[in-house]
VEXLUMKOL-265916 format. One record per residue: residue in three letters; x, y, z of N, C-alpha, C in turn; residue number from 1. Coordinates in steps of 0.05 Angstrom, whole numbers, plus 5000, padded with zeros to 4 digits. Layout:
# VEXLUMKOL-265916
> ALA;X;Y;Z;X;Y;Z;X;Y;Z;NUM
...
# end
This chain:
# VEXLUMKOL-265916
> UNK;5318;3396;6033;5319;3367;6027;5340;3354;6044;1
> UNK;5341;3324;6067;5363;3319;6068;5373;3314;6053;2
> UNK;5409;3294;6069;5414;3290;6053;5411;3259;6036;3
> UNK;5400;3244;6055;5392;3220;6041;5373;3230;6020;4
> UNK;5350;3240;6017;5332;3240;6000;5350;3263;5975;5
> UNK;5363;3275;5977;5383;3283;5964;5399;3265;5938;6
> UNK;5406;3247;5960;5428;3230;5950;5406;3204;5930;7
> UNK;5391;3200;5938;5367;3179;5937;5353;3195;5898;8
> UNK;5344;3218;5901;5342;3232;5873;5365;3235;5852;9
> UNK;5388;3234;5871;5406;3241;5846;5410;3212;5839;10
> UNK;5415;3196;5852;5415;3167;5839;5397;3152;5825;11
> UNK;5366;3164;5833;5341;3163;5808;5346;3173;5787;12
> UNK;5361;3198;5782;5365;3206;5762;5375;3199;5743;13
> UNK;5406;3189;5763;5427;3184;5744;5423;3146;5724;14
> UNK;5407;3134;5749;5391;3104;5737;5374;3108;5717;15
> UNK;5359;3131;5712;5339;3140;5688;5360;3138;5669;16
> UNK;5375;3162;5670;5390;3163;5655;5409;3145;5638;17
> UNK;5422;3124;5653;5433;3105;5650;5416;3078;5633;18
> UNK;5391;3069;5645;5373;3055;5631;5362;3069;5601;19
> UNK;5365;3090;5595;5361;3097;5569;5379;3096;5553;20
> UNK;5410;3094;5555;5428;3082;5539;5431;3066;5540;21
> UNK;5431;3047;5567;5442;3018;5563;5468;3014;5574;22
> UNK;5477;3005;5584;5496;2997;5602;5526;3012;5593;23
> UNK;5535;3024;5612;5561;3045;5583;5584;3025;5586;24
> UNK;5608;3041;5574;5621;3029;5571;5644;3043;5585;25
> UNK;5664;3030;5603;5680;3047;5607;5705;3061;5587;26
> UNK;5700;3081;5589;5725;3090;5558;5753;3105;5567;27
> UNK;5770;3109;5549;5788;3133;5555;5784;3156;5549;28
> UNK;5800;3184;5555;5795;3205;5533;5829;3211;5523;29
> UNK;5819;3217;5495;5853;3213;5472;5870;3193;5480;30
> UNK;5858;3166;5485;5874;3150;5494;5885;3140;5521;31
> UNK;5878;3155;5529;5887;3161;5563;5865;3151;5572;32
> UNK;5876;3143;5603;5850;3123;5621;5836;3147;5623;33
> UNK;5820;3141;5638;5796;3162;5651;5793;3147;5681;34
> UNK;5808;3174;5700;5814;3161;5720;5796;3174;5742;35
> UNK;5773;3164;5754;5763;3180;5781;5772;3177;5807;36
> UNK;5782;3194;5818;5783;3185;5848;5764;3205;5870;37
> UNK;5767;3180;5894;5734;3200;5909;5752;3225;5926;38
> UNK;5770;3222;5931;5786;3241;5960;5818;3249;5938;39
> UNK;5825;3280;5940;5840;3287;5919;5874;3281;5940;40
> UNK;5878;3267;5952;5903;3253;5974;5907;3241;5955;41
> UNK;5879;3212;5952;5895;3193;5935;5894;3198;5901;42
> UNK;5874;3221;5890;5877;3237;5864;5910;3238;5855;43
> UNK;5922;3249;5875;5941;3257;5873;5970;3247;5865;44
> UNK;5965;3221;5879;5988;3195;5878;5976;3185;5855;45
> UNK;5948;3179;5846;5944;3166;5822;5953;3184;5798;46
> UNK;5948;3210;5802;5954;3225;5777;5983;3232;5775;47
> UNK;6004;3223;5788;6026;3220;5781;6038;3200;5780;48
> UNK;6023;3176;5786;6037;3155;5781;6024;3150;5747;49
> UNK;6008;3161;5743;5993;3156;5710;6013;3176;5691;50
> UNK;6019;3200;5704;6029;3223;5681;6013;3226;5663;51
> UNK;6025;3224;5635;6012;3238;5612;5986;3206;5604;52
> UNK;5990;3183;5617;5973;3166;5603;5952;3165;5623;53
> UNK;5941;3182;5637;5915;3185;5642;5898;3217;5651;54
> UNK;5882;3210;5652;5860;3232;5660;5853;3239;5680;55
> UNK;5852;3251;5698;5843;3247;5728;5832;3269;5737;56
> UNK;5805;3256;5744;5789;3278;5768;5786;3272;5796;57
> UNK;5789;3283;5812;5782;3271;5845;5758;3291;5842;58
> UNK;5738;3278;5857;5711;3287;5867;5718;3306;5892;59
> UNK;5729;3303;5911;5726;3324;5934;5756;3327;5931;60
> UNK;5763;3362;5932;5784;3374;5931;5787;3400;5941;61
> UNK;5756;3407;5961;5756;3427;5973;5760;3424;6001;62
> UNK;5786;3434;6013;5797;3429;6045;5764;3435;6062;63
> UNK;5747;3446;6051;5726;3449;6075;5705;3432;6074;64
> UNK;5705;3412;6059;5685;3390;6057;5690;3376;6067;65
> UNK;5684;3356;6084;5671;3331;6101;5671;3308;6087;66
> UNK;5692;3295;6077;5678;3270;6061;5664;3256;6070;67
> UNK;5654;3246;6098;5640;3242;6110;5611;3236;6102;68
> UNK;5611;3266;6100;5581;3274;6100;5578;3287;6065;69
> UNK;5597;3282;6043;5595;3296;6025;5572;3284;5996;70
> UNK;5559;3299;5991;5537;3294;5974;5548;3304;5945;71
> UNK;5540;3274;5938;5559;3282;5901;5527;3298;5895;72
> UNK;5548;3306;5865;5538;3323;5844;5528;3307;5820;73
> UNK;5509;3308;5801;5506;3307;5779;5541;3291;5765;74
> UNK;5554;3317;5764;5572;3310;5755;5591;3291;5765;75
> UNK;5588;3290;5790;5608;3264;5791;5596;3238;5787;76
> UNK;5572;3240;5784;5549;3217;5768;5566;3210;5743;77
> UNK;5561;3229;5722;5572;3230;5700;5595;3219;5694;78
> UNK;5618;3233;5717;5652;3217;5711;5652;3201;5723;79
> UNK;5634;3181;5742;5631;3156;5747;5633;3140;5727;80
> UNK;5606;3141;5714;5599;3144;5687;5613;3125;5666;81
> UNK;5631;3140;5672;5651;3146;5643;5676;3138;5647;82
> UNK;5685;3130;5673;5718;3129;5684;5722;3095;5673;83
> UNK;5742;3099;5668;5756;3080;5655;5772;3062;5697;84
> UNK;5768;3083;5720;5789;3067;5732;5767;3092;5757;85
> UNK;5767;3077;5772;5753;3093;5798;5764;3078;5827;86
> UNK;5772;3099;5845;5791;3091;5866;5772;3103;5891;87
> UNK;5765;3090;5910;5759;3101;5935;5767;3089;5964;88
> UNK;5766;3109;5978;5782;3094;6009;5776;3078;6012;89
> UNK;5738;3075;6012;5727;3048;6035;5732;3045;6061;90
> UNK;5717;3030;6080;5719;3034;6107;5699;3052;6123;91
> UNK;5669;3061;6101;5655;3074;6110;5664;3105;6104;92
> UNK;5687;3099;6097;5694;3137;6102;5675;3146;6072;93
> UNK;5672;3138;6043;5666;3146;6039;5639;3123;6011;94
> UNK;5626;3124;6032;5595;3096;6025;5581;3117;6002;95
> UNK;5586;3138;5995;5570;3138;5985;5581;3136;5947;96
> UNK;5599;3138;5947;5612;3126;5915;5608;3097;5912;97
> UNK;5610;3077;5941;5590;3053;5919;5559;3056;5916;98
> UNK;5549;3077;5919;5519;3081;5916;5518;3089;5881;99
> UNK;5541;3105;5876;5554;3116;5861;5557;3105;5831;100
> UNK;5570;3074;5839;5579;3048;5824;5560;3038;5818;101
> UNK;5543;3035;5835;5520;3012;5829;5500;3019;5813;102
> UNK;5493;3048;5816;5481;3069;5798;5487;3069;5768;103
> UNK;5518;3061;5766;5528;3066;5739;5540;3044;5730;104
> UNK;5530;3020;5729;5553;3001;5718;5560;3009;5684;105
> UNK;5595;2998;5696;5598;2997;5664;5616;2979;5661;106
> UNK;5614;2968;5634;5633;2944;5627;5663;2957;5625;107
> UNK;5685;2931;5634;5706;2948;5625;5725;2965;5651;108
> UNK;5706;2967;5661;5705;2990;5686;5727;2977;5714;109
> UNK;5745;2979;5727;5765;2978;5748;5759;2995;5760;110
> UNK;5767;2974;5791;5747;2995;5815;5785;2984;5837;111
> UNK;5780;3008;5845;5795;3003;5869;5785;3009;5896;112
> UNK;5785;2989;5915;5770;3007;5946;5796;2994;5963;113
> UNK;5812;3013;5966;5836;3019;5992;5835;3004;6017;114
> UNK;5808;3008;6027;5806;2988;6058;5799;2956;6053;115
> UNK;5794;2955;6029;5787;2916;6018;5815;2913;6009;116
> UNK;5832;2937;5992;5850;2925;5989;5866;2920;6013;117
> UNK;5865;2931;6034;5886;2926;6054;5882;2907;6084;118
> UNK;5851;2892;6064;5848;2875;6085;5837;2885;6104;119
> UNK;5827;2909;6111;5808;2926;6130;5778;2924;6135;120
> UNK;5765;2930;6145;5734;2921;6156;5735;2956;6158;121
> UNK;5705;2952;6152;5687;2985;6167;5686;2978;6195;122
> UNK;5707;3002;6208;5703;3004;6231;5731;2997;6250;123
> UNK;5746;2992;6224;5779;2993;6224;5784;3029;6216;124
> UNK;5808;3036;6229;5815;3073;6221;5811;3074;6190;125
> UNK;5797;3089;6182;5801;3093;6151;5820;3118;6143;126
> UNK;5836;3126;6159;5847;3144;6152;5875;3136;6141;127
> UNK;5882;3120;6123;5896;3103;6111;5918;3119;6093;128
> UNK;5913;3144;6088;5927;3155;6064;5950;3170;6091;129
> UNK;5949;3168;6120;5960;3178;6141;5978;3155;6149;130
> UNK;5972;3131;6137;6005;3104;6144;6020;3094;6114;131
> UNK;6047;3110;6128;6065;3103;6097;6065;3074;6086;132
> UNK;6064;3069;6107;6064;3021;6090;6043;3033;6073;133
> UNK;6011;3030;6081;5992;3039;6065;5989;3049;6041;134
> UNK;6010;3077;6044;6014;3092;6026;6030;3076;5999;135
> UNK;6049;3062;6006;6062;3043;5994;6056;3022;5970;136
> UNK;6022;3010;5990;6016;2991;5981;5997;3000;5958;137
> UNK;5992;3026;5965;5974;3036;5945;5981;3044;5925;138
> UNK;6003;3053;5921;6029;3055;5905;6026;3040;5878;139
> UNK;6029;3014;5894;6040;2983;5883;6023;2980;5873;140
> UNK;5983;2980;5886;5966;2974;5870;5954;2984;5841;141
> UNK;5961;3007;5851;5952;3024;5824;5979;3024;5798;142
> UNK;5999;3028;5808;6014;3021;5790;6011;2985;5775;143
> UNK;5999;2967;5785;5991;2945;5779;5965;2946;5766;144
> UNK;5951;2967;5768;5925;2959;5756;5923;2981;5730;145
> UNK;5947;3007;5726;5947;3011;5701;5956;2987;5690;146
> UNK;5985;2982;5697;6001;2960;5661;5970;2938;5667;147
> UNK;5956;2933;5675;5933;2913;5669;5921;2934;5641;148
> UNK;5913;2957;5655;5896;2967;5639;5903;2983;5616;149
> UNK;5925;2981;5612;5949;2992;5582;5973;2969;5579;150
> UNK;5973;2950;5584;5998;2932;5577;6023;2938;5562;151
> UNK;6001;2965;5543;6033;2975;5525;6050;2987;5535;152
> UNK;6042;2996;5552;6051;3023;5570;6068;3015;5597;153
> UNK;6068;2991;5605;6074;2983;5626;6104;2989;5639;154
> UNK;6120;2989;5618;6150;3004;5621;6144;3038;5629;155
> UNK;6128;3052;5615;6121;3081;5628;6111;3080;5651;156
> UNK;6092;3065;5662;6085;3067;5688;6099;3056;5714;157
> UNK;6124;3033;5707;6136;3024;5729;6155;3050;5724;158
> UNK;6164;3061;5709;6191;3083;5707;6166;3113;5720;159
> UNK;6144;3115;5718;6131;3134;5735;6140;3131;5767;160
> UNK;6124;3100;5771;6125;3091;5801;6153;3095;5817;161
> UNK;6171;3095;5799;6202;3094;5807;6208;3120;5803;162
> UNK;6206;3140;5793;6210;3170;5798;6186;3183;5826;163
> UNK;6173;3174;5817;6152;3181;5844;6161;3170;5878;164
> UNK;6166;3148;5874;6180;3141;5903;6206;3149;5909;165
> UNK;6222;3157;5887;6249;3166;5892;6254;3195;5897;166
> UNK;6239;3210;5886;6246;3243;5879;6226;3253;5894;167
> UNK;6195;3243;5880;6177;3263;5892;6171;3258;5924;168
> UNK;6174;3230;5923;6178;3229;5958;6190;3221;5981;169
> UNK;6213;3228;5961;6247;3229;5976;6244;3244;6001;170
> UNK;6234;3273;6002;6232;3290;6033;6208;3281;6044;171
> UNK;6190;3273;6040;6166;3254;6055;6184;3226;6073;172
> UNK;6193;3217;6055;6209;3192;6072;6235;3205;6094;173
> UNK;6243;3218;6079;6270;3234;6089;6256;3238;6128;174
> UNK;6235;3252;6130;6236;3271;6148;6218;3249;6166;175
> UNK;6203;3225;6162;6192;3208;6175;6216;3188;6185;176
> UNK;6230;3181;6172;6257;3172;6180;6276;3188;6213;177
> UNK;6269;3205;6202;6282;3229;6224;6271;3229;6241;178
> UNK;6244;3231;6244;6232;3238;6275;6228;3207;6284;179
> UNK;6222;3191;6265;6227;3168;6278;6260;3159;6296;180
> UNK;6276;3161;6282;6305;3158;6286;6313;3179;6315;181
> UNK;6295;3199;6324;6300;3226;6344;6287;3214;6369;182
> UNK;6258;3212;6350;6237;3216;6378;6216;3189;6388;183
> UNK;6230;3159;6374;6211;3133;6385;6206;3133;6410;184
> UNK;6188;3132;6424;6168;3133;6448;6159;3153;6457;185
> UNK;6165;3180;6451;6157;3210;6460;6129;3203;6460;186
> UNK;6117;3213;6479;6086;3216;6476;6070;3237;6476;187
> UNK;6051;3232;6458;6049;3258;6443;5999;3249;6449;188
> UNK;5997;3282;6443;5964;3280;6449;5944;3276;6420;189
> UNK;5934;3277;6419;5913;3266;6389;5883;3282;6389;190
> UNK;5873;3301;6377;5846;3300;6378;5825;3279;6361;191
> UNK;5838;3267;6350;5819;3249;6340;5840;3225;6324;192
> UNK;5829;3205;6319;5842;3179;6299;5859;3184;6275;193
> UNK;5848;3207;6269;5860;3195;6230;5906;3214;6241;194
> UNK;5908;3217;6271;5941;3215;6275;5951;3193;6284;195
> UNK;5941;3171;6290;5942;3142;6302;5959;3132;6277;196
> UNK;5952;3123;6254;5969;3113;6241;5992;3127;6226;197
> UNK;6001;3151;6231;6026;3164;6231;6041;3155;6252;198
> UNK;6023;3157;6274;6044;3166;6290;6053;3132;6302;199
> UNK;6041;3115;6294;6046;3089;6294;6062;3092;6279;200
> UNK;6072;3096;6252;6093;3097;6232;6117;3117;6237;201
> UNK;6118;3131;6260;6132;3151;6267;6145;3141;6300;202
> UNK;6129;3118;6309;6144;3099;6326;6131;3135;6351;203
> UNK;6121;3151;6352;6108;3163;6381;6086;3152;6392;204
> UNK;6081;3156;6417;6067;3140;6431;6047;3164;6438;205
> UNK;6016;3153;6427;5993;3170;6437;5981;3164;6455;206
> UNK;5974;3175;6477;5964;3175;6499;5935;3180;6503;207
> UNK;5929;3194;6477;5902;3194;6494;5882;3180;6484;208
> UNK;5863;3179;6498;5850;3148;6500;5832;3145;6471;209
> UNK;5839;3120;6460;5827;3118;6439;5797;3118;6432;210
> UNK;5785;3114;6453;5752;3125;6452;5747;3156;6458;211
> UNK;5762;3170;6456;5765;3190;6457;5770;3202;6429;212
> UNK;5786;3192;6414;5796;3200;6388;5772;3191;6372;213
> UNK;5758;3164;6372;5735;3155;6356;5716;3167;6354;214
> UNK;5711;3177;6382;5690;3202;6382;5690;3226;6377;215
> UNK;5706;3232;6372;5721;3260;6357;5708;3250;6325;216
> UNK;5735;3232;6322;5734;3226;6289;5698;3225;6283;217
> UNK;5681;3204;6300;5654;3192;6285;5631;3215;6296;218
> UNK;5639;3246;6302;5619;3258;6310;5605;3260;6327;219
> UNK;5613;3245;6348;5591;3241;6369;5608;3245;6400;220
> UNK;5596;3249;6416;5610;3258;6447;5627;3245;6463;221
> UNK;5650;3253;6470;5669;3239;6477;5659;3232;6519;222
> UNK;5660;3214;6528;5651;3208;6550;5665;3229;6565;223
> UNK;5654;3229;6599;5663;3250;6619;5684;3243;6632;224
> UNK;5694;3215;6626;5707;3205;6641;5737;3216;6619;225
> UNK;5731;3204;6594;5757;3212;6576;5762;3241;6574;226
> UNK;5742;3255;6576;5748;3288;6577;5764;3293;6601;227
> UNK;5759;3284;6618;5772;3288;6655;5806;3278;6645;228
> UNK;5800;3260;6631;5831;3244;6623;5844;3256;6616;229
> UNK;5841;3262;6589;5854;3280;6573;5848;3306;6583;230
> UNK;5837;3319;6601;5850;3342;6623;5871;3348;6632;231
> UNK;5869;3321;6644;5889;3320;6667;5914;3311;6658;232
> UNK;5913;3302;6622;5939;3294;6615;5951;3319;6601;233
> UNK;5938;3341;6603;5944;3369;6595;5954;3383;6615;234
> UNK;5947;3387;6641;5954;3392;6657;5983;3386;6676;235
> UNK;5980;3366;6663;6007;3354;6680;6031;3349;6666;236
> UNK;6020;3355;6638;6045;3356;6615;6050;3325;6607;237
> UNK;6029;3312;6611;6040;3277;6598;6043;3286;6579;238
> UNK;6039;3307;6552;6047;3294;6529;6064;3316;6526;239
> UNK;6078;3313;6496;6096;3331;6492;6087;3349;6476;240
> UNK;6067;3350;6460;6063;3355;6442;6023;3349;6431;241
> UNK;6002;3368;6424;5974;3360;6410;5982;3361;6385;242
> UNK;5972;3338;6368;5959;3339;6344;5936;3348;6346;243
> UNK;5927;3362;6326;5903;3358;6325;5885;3364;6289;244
> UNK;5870;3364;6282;5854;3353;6254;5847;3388;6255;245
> UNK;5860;3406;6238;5852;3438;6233;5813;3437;6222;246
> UNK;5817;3410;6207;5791;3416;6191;5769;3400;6217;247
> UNK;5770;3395;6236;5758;3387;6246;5754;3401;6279;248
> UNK;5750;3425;6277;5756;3438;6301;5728;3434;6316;249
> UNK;5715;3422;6335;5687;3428;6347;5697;3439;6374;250
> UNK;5674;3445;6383;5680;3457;6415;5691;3446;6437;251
> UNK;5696;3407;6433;5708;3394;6449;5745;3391;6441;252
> UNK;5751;3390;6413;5773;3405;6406;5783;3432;6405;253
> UNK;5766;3449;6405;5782;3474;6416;5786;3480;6442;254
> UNK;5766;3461;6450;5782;3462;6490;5799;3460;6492;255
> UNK;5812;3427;6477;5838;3413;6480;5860;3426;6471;256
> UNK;5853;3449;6451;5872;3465;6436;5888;3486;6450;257
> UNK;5863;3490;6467;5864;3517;6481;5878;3514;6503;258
> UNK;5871;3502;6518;5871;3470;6552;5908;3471;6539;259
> UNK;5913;3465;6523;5942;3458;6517;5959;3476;6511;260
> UNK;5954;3503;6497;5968;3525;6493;5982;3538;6520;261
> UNK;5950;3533;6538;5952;3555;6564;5967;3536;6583;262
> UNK;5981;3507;6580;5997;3497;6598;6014;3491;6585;263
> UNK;6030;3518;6554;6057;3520;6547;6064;3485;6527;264
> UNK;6041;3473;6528;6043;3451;6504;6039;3462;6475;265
> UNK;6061;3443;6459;6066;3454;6432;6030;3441;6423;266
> UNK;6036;3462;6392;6003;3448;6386;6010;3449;6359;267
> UNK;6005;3428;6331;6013;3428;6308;5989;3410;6298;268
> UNK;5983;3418;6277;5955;3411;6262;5962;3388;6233;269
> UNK;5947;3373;6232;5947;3356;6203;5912;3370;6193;270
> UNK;5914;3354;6167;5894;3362;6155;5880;3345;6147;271
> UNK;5851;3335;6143;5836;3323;6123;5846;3308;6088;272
> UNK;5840;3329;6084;5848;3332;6046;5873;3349;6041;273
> UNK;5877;3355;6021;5906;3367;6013;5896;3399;6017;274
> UNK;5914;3409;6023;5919;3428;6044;5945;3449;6036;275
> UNK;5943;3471;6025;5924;3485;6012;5912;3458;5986;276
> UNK;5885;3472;5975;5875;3463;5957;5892;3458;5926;277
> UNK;5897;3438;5914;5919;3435;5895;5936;3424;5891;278
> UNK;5953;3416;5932;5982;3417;5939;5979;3385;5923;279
> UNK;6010;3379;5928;6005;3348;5917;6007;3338;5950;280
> UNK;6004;3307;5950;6013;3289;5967;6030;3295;5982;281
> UNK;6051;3293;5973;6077;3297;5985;6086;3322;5995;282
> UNK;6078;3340;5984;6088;3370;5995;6073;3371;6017;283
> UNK;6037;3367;6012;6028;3370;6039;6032;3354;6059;284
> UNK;6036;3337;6061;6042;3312;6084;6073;3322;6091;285
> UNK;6100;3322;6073;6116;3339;6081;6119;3357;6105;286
> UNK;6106;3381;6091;6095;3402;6109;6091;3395;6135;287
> UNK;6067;3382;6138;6063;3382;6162;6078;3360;6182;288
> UNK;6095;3342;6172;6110;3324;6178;6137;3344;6198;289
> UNK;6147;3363;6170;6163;3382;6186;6153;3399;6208;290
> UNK;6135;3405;6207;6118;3415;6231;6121;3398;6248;291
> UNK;6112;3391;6245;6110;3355;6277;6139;3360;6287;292
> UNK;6158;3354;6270;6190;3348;6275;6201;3379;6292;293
> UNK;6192;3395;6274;6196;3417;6298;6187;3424;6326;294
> UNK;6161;3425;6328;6152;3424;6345;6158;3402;6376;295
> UNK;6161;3374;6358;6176;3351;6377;6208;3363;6385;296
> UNK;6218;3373;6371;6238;3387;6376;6237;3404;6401;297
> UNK;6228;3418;6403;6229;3451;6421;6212;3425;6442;298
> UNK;6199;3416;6436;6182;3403;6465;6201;3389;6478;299
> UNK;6228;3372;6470;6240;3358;6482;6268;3365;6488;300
> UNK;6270;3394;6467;6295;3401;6463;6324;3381;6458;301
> UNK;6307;3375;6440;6326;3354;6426;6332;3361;6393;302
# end
């Protein structure tokens, strides 16, 4: 079956289903919101900025899935359903949770979509949970749209928001501070978009050509002219340093991987989703933050 006609049945289903009760209601469980998120990045920040006063499931939390291309389940029909508070990127990255929404209305129900909140269009980078302002603002939103949605509670959730930005991502800020503060203008290589708005936030300069990175990111073939480019910017050492997307390796990125090893360029990977499966936010972005910082290190010997 593809996957439209896939996606197309499970949303017959779930509209059957839905028209025989009658429009639900969005509820809590023991009191607690009932919180869905579509990508477990921003799961992550919501379920600690909620603590003990909510519930939270993220729909994709397996590092080898594609949000992209990912085909809900039954069940994430269900905790659609039922969520008292549902959060998704938007920006196309992931269209198919408002197929999702529309399938399931319920009264009651708060929606958050990330790229409307930030003033973004499909077809703007959606890789949004990769720029700290972003990260920030998202912060701010959700902590604004629990005290809406618990008023009583609203002293527990700004004292969440304020341990969360202070402690839990004290070494997240710490170490972006640093390479910014080391390494503003170093230029550095990209296999695809979703390192553009780090490394915009990290003040390094990417070089390689942004139709190059889009075609990476949107699946489809990067021209002969940008391949020759980014050759030759391997070859000659323009950059200091590849990023490149681990979960996204195709045969035109493992060239570049390869193309860069064998001319003694550092090579350090980001990831998709959280990385190992579980990590929170901050440890994994951390992680690989310190990665970057090292690696920019030994490349410039600085």
């Amino acid at each position: 079956m593809s996957r439209r006609l896939a996606l197309c049945a499970l949303l017959l289903l779930v509209a059957v289903g839905a028209c025989s009760t009658g429009s639900s209601t969005a509820g809590s469980t023991s009191g607690r919101i009932s919180v869905v998120a579509a990508e477990d990045f921003w799961g992550s920040i919501a379920a600690q900025l909620g603590g003990d006063r909510v519930d939270l499931k993220s729909l994709i939390t397996n590092p080898d899935t594609d949000p992209h291309d990912y085909e809900p389940t039954p069940a994430d029909a269900r905790a659609i359903a039922t969520a008292g508070y549902v959060i998704s990127n938007g920006l196309g990255y992931d269209a198919w949770i408002d197929k999702l929404l529309a399938a399931n209305p319920a009264n009651g129900r708060t929606t958050l979509n990330i790229g409307d909140r930030l003033g973004l269009k499909v077809g703007d980078n959606p890789h949004r949970w990769y720029s700290p302002g972003d990260v920030q603002t998202v912060i701010d939103q959700i902590t604004a749209d629990y005290k809406q949605l618990r008023p009583a509670d609203a002293a527990y959730f700004d004292q969440q928001r304020a341990i969360f930005e202070t402690t839990a991502l004290g070494p997240y800020k710490a170490v972006i501070a640093e390479i910014k503060a080391r390494f503003t203008g170093t230029p550095i290589g990209a296999s695809e978009s979703i390192v553009t708005p780090l490394a915009a936030a990290l003040g390094l300069r990417v070089v390689t050509p942004e139709t190059f990175l889009d075609a990476i990111s949107e699946g489809s073939d990067p021209s002969a002219a940008d391949k020759a480019l980014v050759d030759q910017q391997l070859a000659t050492k323009a950059i200091k340093v590849l990023v490149f997307n681990a979960q996204n390796a195709t045969p035109d990125v493992q060239r570049l991987v390869d193309l860069a090893r064998a001319n003694g360029i550092a090579v350090t990977t980001v990831t998709e989703t959280l990385t190992p499966q579980g990590a929170t936010f901050q440890d994994w972005q951390t992680r690989q933050l310190q990665e970057l910082e090292a690696a920019l290190s030994t490349a410039t010997g600085t």
